[in-house]
DSSP file (Angstrom, degrees, kcal/mol; ACC not computed):
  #  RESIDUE AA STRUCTURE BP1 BP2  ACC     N-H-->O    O-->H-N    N-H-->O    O-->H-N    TCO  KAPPA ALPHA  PHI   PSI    X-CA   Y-CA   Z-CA
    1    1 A X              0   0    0      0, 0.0     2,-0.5     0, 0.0     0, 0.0   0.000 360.0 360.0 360.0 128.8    0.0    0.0    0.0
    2    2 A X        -     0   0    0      2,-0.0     2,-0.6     0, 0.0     0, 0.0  -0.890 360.0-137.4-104.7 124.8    1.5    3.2   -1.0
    3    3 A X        -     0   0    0     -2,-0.5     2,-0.5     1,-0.0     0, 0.0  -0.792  12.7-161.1-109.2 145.4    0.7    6.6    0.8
    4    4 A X        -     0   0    0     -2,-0.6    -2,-0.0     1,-0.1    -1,-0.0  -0.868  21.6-112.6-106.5 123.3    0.0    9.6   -0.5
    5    5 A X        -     0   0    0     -2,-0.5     2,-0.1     1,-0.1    -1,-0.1   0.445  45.3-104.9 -65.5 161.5    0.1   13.1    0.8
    6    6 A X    >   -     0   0    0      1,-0.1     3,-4.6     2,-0.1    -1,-0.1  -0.503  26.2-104.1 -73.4 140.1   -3.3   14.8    1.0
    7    7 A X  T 3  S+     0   0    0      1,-0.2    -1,-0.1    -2,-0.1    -2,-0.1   0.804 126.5  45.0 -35.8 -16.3   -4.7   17.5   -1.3
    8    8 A X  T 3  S+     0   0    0      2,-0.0     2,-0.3     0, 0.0    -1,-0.2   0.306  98.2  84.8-125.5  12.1   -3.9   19.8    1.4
    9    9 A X    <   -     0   0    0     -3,-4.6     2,-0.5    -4,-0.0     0, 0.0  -0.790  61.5-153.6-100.6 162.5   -0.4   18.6    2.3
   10   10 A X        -     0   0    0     -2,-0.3     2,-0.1     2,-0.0    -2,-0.0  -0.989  10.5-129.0-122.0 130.8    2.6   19.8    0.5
   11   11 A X        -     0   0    0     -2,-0.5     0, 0.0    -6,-0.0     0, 0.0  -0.436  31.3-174.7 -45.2 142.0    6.2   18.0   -0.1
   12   12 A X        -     0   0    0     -2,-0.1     3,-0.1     3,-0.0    -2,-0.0   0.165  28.8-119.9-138.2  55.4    9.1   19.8    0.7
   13   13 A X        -     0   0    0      1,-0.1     2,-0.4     2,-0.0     0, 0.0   0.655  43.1-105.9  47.6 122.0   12.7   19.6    0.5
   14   14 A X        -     0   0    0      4,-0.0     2,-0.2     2,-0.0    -1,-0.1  -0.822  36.0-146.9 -82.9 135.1   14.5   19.7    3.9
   15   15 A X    >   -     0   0    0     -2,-0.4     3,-2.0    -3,-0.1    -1,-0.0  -0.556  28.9-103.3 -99.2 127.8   16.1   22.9    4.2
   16   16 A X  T 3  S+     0   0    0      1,-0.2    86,-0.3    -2,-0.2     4,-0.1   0.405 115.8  62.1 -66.1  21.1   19.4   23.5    6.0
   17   17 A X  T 3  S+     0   0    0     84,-0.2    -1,-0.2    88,-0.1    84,-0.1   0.246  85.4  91.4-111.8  -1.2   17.1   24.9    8.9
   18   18 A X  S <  S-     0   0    0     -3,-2.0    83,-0.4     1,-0.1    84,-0.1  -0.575  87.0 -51.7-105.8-166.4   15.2   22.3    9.9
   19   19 A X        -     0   0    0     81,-0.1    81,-0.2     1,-0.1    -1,-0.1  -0.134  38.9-171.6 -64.6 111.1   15.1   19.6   12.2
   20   20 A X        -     0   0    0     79,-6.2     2,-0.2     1,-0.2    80,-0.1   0.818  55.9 -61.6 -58.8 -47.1   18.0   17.6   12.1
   21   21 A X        -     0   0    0     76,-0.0    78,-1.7     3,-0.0    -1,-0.2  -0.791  69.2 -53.1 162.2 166.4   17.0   14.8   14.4
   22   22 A X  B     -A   98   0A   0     -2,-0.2    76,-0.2    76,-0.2    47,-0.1  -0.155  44.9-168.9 -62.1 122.2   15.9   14.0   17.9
   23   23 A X        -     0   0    0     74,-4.5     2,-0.2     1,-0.3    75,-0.2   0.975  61.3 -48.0 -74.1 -45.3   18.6   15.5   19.9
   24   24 A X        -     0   0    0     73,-0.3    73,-2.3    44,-0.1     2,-0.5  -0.931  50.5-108.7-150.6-167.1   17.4   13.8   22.9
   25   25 A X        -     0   0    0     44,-0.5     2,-0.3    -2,-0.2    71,-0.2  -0.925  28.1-135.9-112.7 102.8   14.2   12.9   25.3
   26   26 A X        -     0   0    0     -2,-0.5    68,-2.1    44,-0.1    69,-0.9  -0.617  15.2-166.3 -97.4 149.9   13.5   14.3   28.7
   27   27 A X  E     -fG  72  93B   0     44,-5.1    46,-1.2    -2,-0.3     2,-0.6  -0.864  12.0-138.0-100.6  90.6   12.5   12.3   31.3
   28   28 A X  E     +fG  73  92B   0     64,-2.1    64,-3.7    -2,-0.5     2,-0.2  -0.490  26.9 172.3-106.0 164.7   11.1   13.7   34.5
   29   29 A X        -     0   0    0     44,-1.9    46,-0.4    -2,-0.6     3,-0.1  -0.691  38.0-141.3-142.5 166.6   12.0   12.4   37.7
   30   30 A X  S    S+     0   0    0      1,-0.2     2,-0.5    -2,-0.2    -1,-0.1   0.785  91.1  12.0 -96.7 -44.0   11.7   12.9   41.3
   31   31 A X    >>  -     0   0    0      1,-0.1     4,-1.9    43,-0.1     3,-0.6  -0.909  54.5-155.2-121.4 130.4   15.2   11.9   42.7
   32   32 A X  H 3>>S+     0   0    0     -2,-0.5     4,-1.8     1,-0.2     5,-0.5   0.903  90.2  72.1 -79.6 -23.8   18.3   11.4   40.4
   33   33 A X  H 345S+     0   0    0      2,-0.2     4,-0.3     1,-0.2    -1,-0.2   0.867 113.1  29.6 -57.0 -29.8   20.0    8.9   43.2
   34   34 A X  H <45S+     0   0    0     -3,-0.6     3,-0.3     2,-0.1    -2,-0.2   0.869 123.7  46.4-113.6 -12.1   17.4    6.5   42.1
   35   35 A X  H >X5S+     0   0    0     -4,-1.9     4,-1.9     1,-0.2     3,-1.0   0.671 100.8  62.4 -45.7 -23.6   16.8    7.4   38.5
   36   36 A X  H 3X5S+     0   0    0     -4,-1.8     4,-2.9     1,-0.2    11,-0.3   0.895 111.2  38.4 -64.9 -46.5   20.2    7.7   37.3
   37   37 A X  H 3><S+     0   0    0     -5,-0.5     4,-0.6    -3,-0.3    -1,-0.2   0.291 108.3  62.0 -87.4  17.9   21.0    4.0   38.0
   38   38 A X  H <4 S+     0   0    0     -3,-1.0    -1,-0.2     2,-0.1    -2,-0.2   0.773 111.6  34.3-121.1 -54.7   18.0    3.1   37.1
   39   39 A X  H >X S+     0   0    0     -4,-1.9     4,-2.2     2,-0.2     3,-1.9   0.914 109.9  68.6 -49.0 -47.9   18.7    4.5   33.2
   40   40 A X  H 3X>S+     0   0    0     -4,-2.9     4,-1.4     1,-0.2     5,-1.2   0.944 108.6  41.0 -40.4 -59.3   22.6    3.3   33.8
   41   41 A X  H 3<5S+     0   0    0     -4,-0.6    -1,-0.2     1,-0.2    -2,-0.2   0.228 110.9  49.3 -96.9  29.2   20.9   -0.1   33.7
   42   42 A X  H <45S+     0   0    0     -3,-1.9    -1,-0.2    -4,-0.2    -2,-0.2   0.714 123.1  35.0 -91.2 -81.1   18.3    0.1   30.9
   43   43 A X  H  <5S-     0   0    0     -4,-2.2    -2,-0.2     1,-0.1    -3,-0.1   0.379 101.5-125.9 -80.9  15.3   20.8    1.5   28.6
   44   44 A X  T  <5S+     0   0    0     -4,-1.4     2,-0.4    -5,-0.3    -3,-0.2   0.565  72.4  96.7  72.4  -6.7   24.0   -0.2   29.6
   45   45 A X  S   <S-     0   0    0     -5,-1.2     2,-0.3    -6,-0.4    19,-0.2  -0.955  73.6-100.4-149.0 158.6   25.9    2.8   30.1
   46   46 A X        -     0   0    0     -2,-0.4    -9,-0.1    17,-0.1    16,-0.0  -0.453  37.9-106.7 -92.2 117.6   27.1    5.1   32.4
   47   47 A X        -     0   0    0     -2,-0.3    16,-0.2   -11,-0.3     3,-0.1   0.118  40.4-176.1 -20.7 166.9   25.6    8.7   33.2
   48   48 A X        +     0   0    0     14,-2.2     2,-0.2     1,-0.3    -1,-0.2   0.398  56.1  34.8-151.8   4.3   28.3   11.0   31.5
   49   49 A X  E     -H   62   0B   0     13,-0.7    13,-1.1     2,-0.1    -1,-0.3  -0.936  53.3-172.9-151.5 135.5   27.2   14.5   32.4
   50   50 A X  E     +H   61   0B   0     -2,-0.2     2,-0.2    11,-0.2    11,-0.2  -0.841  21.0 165.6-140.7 132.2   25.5   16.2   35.3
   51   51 A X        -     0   0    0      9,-1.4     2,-0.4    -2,-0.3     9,-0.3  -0.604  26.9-145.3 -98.2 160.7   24.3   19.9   35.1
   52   52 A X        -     0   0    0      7,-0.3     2,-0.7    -2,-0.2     7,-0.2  -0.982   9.4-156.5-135.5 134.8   22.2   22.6   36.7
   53   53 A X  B >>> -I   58   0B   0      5,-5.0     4,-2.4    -2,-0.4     3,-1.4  -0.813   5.0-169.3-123.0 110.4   20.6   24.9   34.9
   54   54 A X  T 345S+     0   0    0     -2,-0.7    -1,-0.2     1,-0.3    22,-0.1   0.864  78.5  58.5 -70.2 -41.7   19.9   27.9   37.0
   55   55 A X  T 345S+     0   0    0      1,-0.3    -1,-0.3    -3,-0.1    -2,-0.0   0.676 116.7  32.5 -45.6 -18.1   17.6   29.8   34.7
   56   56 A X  T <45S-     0   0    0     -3,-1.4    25,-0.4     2,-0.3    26,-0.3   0.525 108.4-119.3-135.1 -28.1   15.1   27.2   34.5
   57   57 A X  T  <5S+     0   0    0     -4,-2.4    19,-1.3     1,-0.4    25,-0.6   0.945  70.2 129.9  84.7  42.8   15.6   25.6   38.4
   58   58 A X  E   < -IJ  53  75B   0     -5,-1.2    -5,-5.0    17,-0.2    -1,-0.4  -0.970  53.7-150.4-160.5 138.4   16.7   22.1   37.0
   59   59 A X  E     - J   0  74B   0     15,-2.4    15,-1.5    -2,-0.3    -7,-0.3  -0.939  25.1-157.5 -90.6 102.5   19.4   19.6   37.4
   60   60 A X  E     - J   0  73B   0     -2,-0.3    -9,-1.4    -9,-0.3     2,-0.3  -0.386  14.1-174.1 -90.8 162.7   20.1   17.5   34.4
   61   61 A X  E     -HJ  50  72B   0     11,-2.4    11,-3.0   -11,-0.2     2,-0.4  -0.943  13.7-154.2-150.9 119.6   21.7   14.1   33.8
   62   62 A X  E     -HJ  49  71B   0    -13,-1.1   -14,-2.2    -2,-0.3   -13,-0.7  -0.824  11.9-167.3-126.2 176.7   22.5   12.6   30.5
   63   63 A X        -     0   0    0      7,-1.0     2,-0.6    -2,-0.4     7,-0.2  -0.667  11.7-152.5-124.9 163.5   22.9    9.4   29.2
   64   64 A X        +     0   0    0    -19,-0.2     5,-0.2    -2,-0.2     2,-0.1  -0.960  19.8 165.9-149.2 120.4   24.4    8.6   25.8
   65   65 A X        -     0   0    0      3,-2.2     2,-0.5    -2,-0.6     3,-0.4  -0.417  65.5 -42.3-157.9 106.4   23.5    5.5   23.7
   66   66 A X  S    S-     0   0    0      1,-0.2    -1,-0.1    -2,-0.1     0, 0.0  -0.874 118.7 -42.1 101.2-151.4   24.2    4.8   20.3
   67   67 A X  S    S+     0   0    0     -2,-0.5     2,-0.3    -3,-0.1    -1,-0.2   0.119 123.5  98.0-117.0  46.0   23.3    8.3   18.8
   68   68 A X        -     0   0    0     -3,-0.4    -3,-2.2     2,-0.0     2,-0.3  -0.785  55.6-170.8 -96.7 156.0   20.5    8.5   20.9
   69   69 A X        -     0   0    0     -2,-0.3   -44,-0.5    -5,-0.2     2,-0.4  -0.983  10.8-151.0-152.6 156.1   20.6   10.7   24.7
   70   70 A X        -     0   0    0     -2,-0.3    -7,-1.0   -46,-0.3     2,-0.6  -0.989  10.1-143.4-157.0  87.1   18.0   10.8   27.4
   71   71 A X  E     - J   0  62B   0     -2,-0.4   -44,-5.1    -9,-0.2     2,-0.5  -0.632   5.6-161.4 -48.8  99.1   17.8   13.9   29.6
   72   72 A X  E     -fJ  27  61B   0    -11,-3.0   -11,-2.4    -2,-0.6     2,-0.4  -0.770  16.7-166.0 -85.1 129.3   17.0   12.9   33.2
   73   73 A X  E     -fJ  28  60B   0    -46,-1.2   -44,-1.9    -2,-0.5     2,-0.4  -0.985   6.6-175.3-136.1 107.6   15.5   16.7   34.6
   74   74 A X  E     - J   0  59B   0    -15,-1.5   -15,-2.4    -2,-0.4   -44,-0.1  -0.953  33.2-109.3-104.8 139.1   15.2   16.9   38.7
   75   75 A X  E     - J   0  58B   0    -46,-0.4   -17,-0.2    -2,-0.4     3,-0.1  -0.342  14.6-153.4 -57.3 152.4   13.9   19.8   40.1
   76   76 A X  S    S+     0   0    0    -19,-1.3     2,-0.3     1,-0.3    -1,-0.1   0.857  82.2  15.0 -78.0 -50.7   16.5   22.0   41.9
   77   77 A X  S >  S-     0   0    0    -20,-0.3     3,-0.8     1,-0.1     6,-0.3  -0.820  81.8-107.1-119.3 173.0   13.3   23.5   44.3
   78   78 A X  T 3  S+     0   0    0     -2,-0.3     6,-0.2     1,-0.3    -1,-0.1   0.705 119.0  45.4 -72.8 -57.4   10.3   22.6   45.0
   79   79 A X  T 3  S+     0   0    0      4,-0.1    -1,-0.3     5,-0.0     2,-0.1   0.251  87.2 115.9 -99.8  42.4    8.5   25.3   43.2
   80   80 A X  S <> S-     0   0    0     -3,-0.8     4,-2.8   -23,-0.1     5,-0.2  -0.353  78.0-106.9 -56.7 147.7   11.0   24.7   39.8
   81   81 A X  H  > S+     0   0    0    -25,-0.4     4,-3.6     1,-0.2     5,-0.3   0.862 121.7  60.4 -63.8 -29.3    9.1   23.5   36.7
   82   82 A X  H  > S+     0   0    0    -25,-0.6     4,-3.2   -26,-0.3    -1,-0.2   0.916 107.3  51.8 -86.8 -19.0   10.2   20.3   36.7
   83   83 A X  H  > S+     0   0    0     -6,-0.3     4,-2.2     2,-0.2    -1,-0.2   0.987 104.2  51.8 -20.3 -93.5    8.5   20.3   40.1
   84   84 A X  H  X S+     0   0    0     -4,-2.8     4,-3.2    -6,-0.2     5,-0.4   0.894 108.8  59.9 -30.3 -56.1    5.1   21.7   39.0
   85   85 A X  H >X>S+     0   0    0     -4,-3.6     4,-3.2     2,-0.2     3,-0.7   0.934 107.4  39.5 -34.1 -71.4    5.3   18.7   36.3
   86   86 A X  H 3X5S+     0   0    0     -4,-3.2     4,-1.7    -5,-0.3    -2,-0.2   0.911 111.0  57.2 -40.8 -67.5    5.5   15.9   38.6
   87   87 A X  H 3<5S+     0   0    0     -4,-2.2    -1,-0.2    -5,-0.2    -2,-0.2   0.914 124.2  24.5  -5.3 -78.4    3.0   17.4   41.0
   88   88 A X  H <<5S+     0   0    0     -4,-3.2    -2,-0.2    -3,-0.7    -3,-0.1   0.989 142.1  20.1 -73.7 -56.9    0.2   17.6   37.9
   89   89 A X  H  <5S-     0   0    0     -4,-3.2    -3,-0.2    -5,-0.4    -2,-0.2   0.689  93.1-135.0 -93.4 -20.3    1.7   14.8   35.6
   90   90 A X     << -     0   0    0     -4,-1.7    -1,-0.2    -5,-0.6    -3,-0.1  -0.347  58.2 -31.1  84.0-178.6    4.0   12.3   37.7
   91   91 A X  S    S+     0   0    0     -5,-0.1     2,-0.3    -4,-0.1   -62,-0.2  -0.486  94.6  86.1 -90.0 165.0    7.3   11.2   36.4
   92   92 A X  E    S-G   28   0B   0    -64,-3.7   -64,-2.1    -2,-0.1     2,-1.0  -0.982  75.1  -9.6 158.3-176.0    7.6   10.8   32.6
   93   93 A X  E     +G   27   0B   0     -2,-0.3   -66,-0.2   -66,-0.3   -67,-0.1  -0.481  51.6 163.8 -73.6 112.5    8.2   12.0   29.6
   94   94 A X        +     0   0    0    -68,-2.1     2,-0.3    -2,-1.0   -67,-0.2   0.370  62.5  12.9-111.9  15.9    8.5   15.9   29.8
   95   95 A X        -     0   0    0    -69,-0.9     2,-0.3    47,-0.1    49,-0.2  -0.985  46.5-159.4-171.0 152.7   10.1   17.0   26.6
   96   96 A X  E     - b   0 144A   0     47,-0.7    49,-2.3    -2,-0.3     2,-0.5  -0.884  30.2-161.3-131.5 157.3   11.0   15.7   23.3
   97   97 A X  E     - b   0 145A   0    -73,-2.3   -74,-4.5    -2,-0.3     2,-0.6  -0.961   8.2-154.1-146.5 153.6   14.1   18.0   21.4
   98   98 A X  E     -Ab  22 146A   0     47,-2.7    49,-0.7    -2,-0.5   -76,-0.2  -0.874  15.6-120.4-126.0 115.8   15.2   18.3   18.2
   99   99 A X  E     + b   0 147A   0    -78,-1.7   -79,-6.2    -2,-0.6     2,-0.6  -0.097  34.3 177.8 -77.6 129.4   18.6   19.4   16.7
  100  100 A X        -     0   0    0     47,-2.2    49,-0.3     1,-0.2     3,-0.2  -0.686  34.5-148.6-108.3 156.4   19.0   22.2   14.7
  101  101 A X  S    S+     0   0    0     -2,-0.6     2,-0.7   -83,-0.4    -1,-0.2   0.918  93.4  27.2 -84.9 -59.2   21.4   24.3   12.8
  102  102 A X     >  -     0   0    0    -86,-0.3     4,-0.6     1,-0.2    -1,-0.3  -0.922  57.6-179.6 -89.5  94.2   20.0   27.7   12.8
  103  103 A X  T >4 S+     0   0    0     -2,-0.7     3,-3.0    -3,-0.2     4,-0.3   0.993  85.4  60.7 -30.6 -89.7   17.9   28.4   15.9
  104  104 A X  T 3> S+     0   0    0      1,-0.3     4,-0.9     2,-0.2    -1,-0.1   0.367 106.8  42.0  55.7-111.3   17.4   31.7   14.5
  105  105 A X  H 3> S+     0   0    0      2,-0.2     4,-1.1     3,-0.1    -1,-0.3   0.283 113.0  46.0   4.3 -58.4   15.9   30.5   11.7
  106  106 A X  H XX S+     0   0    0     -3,-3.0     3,-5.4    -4,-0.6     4,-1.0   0.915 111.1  53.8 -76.6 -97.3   13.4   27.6   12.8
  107  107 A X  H >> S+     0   0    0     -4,-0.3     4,-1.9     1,-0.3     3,-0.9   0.413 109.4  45.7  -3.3 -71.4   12.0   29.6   15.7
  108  108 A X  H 3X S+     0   0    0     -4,-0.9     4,-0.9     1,-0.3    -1,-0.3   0.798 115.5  55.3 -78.3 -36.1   11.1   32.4   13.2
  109  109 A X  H <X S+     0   0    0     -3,-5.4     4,-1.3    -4,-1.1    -1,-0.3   0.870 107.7  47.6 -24.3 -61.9    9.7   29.1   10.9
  110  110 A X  H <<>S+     0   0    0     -4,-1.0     5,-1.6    -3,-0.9    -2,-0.2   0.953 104.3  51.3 -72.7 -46.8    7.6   28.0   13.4
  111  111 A X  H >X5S+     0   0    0     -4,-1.9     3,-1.6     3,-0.2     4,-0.7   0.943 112.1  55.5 -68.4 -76.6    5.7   31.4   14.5
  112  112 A X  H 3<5S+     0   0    0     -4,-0.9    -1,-0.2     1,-0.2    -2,-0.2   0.767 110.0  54.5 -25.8 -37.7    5.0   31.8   10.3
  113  113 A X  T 3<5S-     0   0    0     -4,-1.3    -1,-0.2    -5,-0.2    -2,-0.2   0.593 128.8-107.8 -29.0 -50.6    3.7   28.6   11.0
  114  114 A X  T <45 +     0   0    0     -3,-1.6    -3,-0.2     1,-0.4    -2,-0.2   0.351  69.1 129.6 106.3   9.8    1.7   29.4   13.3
  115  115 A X     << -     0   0    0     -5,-1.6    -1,-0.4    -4,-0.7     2,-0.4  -0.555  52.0-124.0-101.4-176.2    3.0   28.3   16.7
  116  116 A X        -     0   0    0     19,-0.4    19,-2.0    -2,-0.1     2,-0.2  -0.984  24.1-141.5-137.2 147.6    3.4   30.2   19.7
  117  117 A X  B     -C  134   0A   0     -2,-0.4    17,-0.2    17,-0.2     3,-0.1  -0.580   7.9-144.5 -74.2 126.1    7.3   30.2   21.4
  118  118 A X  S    S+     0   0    0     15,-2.2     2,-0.4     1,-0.3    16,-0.1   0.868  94.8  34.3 -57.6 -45.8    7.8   30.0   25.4
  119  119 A X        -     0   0    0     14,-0.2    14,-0.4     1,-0.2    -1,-0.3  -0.955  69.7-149.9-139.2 140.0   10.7   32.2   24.6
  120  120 A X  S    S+     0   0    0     -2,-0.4     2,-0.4    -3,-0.1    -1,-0.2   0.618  81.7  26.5 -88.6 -22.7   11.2   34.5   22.3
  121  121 A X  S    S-     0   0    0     -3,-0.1     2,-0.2    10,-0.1    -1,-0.1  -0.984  91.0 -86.8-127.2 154.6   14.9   34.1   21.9
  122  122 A X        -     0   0    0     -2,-0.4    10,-0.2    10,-0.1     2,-0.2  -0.389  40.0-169.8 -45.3 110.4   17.3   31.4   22.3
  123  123 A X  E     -D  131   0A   0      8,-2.1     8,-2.6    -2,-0.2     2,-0.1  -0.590  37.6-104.6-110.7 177.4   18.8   31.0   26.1
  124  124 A X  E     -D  130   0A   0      6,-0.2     6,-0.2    -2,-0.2     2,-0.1  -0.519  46.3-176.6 -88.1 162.6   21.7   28.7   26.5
  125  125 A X        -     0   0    0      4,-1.6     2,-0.4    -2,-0.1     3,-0.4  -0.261  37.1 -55.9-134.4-133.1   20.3   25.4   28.2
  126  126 A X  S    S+     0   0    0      1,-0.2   -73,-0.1     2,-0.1     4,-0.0  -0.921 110.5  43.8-127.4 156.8   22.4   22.5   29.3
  127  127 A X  S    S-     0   0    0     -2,-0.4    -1,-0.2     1,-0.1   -78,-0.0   0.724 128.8 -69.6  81.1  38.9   24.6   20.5   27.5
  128  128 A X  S    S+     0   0    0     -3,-0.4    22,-2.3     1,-0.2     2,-0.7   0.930  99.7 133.4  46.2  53.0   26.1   23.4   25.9
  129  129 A X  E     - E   0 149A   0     20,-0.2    -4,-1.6    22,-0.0     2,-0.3  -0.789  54.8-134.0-101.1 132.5   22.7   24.1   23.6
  130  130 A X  E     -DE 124 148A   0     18,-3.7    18,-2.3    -2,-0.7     2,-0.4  -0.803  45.1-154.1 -75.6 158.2   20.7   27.2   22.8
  131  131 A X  E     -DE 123 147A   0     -8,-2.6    -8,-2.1    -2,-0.3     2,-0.2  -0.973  29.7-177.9-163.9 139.8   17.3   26.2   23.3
  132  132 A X  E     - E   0 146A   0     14,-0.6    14,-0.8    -2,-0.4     2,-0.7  -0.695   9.1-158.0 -39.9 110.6   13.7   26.6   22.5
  133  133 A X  E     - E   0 145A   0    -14,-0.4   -15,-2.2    -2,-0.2    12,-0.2  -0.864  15.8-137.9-145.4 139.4   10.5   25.2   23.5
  134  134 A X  E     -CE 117 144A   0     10,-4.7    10,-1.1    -2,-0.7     2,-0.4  -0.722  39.7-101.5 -83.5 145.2    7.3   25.2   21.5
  135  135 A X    >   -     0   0    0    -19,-2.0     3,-1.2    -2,-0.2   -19,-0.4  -0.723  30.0-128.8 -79.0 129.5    4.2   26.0   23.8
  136  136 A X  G > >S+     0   0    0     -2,-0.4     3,-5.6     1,-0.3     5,-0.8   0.874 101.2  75.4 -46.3 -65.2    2.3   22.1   24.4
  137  137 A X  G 3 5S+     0   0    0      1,-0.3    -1,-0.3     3,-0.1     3,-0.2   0.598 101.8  34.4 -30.1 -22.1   -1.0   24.0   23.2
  138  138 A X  G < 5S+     0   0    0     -3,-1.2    -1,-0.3   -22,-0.2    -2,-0.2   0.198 112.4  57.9-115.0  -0.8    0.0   24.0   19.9
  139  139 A X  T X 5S-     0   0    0     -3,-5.6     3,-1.8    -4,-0.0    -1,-0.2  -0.239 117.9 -88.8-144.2  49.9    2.0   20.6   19.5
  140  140 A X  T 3 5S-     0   0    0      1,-0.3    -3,-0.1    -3,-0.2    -4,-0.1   0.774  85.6 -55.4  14.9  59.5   -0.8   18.0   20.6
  141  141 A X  T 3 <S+     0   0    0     -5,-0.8     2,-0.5     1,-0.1    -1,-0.3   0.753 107.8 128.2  70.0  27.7    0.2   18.3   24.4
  142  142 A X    <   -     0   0    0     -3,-1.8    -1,-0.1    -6,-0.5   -46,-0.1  -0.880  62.9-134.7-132.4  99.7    3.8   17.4   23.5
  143  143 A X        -     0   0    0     -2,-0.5   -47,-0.7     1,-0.1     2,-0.4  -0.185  29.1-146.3 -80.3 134.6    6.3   20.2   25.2
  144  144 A X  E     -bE  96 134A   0    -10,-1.1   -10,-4.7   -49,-0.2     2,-0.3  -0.963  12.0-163.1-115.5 100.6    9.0   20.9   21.8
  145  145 A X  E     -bE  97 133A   0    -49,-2.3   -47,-2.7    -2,-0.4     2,-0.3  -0.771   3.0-159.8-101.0 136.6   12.9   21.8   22.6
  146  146 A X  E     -bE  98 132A   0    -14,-0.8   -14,-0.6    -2,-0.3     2,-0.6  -0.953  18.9-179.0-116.2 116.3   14.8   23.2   19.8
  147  147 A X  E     +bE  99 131A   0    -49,-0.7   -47,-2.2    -2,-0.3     2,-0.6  -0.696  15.2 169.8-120.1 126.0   18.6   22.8   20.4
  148  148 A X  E     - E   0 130A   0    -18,-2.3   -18,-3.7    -2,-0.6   -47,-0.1  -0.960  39.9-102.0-141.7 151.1   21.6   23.7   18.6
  149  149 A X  E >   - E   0 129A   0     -2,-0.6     3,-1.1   -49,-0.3     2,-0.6  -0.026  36.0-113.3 -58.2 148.2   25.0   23.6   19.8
  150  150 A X  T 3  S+     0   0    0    -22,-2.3    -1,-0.1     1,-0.2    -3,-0.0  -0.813 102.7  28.7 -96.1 127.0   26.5   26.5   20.8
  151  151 A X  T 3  S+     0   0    0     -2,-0.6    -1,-0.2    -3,-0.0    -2,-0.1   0.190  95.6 101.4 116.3 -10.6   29.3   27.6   18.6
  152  152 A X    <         0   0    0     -3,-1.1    -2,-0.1     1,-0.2    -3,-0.1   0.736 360.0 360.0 -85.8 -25.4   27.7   26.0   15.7
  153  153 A X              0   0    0     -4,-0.3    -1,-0.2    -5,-0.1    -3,-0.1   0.333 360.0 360.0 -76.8 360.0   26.1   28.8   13.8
C-alpha cells in the first residue's frame, strides 16, 4: 500500500534549517539517586554528564547511547518547573528535542507557522545548547525543545 500526501499537504525539500533529528528525550523524575542508576541499567551505560541549569531551576543528567541521549531533569526546588510537572503529571516523559542548525531561523519558521514560542529568543540550556521550546497547546500536548549547539552557527 502506497501513501500519499493529502490535497492539502505539500512535499518539501528539507532545508538546512530544519530539524536535524531527535537530539534527545527528557525524562522527569523525582530523585536522580534512584533514577540515574535506574537508566545506567536500561541502557548499559554510564551517566556521563551532570548539570544545573539555574535559569530554568533544574538539574540535568544525561545518558548517551548509540546516537540517541536521554535527559533525566530533577527539580532543583520545590517550586521549579520540573516540580510543577510531577505534581500535575508524575514522572515521565516531559520534553521531546530536536537538533538544529540555525535556531534563529526555525523559531522564526515556526511562529509563520503558526506556533506560539515560550521564549522569544534562544537562552543557552544545558549540555552546551541554545534552546527553545514550543508551547504544548499547539504541539498536541507534547512540550517541543529546539537545540543547537553553541558555537555551531
Amino acid at each position: 500500500m502506497e501513501l500519499k500526501p493529502s490535497r492539502n499537504s505539500t512535499i518539501r525539500k528539507p532545508k538546512n534549517n530544519d530539524m536535524n533529528k531527535i537530539e534527545h528525550l527528557g525524562i522527569a523524575v523525582k530523585n536522580f539517586d534512584i533514577s540515574i542508576p535506574v537508566f545506567e541499567k536500561i541502557l548499559n551505560t554510564k551517566c556521563y554528564k551532570i548539570e544545573k541549569v539555574e535559569s530554568e531551576r533544574v538539574n540535568t543528567a544525561f545518558l548517551k547511547t548509540g546516537e540517541s541521549k536521554i535527559e533525566l531533569l530533577e527539580s532543583a526546588d520545590e517550586s521549579g518547573v520540573i516540580a510543577k510537572f510531577i505534581e500535575k503529571r508524575g514522572e515521565g516523559l516531559h520534553h521531546i528535542a530536536f537538533d538544529v542548525t540555525d535556531i534563529e531561523a526555525e523559531m522564526k519558521r515556526l511562529v509563520n507557522e503558526g506556533f506560539v514560542l515560550l521564549n522569544e529568543l534562544p537562552k543557552k540550556g544545558a549540555d552546551n545548547k541554545l534552546v527553545c521550546f514550543l508551547h504544548p497547546k499547539n504541539t498536541n500536548g507534547v512540550l517541543i525543545e529546539l537545540c543547537q549547539e553553541i558555537g555551531e552557527q
